[in-house]
C-alpha positions as CSV (number, residue, x, y, z in Angstrom):
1,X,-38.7,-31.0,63.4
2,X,-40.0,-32.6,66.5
3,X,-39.8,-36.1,67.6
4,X,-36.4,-36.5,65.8
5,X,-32.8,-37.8,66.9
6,X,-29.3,-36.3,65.5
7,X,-29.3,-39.7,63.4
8,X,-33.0,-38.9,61.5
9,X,-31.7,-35.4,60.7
10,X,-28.8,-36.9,59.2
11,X,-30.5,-39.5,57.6
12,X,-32.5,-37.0,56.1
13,X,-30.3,-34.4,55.0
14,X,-28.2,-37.0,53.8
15,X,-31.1,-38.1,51.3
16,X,-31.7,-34.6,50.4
17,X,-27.8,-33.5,49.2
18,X,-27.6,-37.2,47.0
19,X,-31.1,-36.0,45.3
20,X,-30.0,-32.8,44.5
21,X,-26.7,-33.9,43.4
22,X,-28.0,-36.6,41.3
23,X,-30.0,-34.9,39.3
24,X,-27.9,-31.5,38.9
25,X,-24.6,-33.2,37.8
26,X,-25.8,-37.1,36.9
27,X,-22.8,-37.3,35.0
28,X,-20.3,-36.5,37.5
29,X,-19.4,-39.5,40.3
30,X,-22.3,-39.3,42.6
31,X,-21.5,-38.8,46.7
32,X,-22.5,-42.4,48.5
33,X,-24.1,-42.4,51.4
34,X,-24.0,-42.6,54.6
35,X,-21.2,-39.5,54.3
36,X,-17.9,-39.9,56.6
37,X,-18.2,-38.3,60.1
38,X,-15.5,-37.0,62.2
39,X,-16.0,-35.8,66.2
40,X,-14.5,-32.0,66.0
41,X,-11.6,-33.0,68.4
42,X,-10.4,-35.7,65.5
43,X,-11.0,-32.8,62.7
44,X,-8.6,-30.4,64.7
45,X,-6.3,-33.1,65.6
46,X,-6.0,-34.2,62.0
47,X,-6.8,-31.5,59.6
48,X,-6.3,-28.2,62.4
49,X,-9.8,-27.0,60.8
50,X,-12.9,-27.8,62.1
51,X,-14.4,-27.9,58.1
52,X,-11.3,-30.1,56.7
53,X,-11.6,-31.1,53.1
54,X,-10.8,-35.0,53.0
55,X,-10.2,-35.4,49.6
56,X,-8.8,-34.0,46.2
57,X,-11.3,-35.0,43.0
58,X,-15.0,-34.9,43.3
59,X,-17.2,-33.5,46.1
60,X,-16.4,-34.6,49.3
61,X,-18.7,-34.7,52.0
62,X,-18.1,-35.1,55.9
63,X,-20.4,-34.7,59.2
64,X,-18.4,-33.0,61.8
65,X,-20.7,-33.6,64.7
66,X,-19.4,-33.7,68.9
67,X,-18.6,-29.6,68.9
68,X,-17.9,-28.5,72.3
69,X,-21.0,-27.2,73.9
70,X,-19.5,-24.1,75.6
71,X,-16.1,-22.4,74.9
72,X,-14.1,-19.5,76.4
73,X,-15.0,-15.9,75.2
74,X,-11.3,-15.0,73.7
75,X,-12.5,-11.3,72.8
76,X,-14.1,-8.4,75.1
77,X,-16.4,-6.3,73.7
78,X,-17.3,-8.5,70.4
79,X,-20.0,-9.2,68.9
80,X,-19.9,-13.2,69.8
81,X,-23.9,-13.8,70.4
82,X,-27.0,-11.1,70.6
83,X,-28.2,-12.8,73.6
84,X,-24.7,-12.1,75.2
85,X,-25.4,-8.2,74.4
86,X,-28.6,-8.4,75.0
87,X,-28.5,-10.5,78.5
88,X,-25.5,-9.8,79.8
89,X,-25.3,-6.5,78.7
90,X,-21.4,-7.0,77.9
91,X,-18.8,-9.9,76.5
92,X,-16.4,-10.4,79.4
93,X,-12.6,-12.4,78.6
94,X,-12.7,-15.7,79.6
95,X,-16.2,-16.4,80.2
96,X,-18.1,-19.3,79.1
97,X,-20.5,-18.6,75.9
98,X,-22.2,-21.6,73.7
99,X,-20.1,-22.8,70.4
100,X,-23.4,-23.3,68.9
101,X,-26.6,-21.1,70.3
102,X,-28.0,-21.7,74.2
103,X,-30.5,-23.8,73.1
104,X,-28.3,-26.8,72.0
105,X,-28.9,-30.0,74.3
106,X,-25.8,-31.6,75.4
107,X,-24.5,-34.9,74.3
108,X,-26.8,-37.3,76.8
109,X,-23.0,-39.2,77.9
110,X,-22.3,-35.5,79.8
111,X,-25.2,-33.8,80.7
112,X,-24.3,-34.7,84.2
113,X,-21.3,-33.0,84.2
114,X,-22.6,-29.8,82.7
115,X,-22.7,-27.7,85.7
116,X,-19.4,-29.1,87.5
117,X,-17.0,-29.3,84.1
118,X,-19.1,-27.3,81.4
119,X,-16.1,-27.4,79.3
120,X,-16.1,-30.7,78.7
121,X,-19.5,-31.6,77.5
122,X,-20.2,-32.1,74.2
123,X,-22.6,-30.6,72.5
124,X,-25.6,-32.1,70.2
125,X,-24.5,-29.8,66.9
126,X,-23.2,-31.2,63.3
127,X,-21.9,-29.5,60.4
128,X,-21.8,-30.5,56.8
129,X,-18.8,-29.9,55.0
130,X,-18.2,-30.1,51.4
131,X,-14.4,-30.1,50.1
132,X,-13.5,-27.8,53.0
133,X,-17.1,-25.9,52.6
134,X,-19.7,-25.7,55.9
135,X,-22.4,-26.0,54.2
136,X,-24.7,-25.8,56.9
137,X,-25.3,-26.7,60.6
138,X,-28.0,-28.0,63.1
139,X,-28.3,-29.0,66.1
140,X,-30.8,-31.3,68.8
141,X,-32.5,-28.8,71.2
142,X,-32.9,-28.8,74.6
143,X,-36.9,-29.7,75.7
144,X,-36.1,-29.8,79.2
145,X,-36.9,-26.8,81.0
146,X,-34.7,-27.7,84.1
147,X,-31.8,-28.2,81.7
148,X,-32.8,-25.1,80.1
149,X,-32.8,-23.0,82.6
150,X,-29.4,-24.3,84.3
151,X,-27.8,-23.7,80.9
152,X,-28.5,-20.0,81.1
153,X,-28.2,-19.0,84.7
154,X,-25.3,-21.7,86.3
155,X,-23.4,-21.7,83.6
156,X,-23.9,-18.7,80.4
157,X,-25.0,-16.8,83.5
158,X,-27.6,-14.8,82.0
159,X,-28.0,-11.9,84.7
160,X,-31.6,-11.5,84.6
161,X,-33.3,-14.9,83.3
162,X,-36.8,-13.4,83.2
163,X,-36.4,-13.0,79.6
164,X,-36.3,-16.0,78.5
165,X,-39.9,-17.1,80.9
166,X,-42.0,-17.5,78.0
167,X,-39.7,-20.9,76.7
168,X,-38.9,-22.3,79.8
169,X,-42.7,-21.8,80.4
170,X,-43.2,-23.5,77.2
171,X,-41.0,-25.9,77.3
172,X,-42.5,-27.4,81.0
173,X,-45.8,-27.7,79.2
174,X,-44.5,-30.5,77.9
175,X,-42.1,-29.8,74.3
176,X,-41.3,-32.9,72.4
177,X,-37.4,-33.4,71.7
178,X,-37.0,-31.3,68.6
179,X,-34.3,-30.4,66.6
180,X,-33.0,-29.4,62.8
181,X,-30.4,-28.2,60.2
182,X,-30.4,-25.0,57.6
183,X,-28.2,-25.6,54.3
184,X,-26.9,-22.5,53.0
185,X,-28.4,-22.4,49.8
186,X,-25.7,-19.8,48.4
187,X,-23.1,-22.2,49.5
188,X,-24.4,-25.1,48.1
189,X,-25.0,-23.5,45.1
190,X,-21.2,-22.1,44.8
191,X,-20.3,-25.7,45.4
192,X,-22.8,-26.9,42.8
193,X,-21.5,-24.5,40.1
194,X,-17.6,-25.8,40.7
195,X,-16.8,-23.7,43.4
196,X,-17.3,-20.2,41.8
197,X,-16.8,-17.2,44.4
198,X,-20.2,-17.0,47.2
199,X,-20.4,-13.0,45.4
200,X,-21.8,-15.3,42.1
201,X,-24.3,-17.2,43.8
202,X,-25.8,-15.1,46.8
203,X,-29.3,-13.9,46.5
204,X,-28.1,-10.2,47.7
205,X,-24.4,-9.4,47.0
206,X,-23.1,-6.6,48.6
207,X,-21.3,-3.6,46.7
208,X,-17.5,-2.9,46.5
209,X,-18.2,-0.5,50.0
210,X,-20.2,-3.4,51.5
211,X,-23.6,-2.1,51.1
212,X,-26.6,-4.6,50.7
213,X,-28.6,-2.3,47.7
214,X,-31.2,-4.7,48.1
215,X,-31.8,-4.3,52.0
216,X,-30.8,-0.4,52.3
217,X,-27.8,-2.1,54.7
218,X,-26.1,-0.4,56.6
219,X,-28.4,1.9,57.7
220,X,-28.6,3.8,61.0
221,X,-31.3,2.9,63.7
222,X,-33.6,4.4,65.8
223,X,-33.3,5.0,69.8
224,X,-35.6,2.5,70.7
225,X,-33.8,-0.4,69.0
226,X,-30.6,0.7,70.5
227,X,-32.0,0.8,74.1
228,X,-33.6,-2.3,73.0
229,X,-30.2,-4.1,73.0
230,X,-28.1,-1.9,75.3
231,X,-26.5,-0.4,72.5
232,X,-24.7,3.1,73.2
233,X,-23.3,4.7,70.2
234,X,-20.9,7.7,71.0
235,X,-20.3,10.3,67.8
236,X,-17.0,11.7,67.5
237,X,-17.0,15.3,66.1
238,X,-13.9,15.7,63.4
């Protein structure tokens, strides 16, 4: 959505969970808005979980909003972000990657500190939680180019920033402030139905051996995608 703050999204979403609620389970004690809010350093200090469930009966909802923007890569050679794979061609310990995605703008109180103490900043990313359920997560993007492109190469440092020329390029044309949230439906669902397992409510459940029937997952690929992410795959003969 563009032209929006962290408060419209909110706002909206907020509107959109009491609707759905309402008139799916009108006879149990409808949620009131505007729902709780926690900053994700009170939700670890409190509950040690960044999705805590604040309350026993009923469904409890709770905004956990002020992630950090970046944190320390804690694992080589994971899978912790495609553009880490793709861009930087390896996951190095102890690097800085985003909590979120890149593209998330920094809280407007520490975008002047996000070069000199990146760690530090807070990030412009909420989560709605559900008795101890995420059940989804946005975020306010960055529609500053400079910002943008300091992000990647000062401070993800993105070894060849070429890649991403076509949104920097777009984004000095002159992008709005934009920004958004995606529910998962599954999840909400699960909730919906009294907390069932996710298996009973996802669109395509996978099989006993983890195989998506649906999707023909996992299946192998061709040369071109794996050069395509600098992906080497080494066989081992039995």
């Amino acid at each position: 959505m563009a032209f929006v703050t962290q408060e419209d999204i909110i706002a909206l979403t907020e509107g959109l969970v009491y609707h759905i609620f309402m008139n799916t389970l009108p006879s149990y004690p409808q949620p009131k808005i505007p729902f709780p809010r926690l900053t994700h350093t009170k939700a670890i200090e409190m509950y040690n979980s960044d999705k805590p469930n604040i309350g026993r009966e009923g469904f409890n909802f709770l905004w956990v909003t002020e992630f950090p923007l970046f944190t320390r890569c804690s694992t080589t050679g994971s899978y912790v972000m495609y553009f880490v794979i793709v861009f930087m061609s390896c996951v190095v310990q102890g690097t800085l990657e985003s909590s979120h995605h890149p593209f998330t703008a920094p809280h407007p109180e520490d975008e002047s500190i996000v070069s000199t103490n990146p760690e530090k900043v807070r990030g412009l990313h909420y989560d709605l939680v559900c008795n101890g359920v995420e059940l989804g997560g946005g975020s306010i993007r960055i529609h500053n180019a400079e910002l943008q492109e300091r992000i990647l190469s000062d401070v993800l440092k993105v070894k060849d920033i070429s890649v991403f020329s076509h949104l920097l390029k777009g984004l000095r044309m002159g992008c709005p402030p934009h920004g958004g949230i995606a529910l998962g439906f599954d999840r909400l669902m699960a909730v919906l139905c009294g907390g069932v397992p996710l298996t009973d409510t996802i669109a395509f459940p996978k099989s006993a051996r983890g195989h998506d029937l649906m999707c023909k997952a996992p299946s192998s690929l061709s040369q071109d995608v794996l050069d395509m992410y600098h992906i080497s795959v080494n066989s081992k003969e039995n």
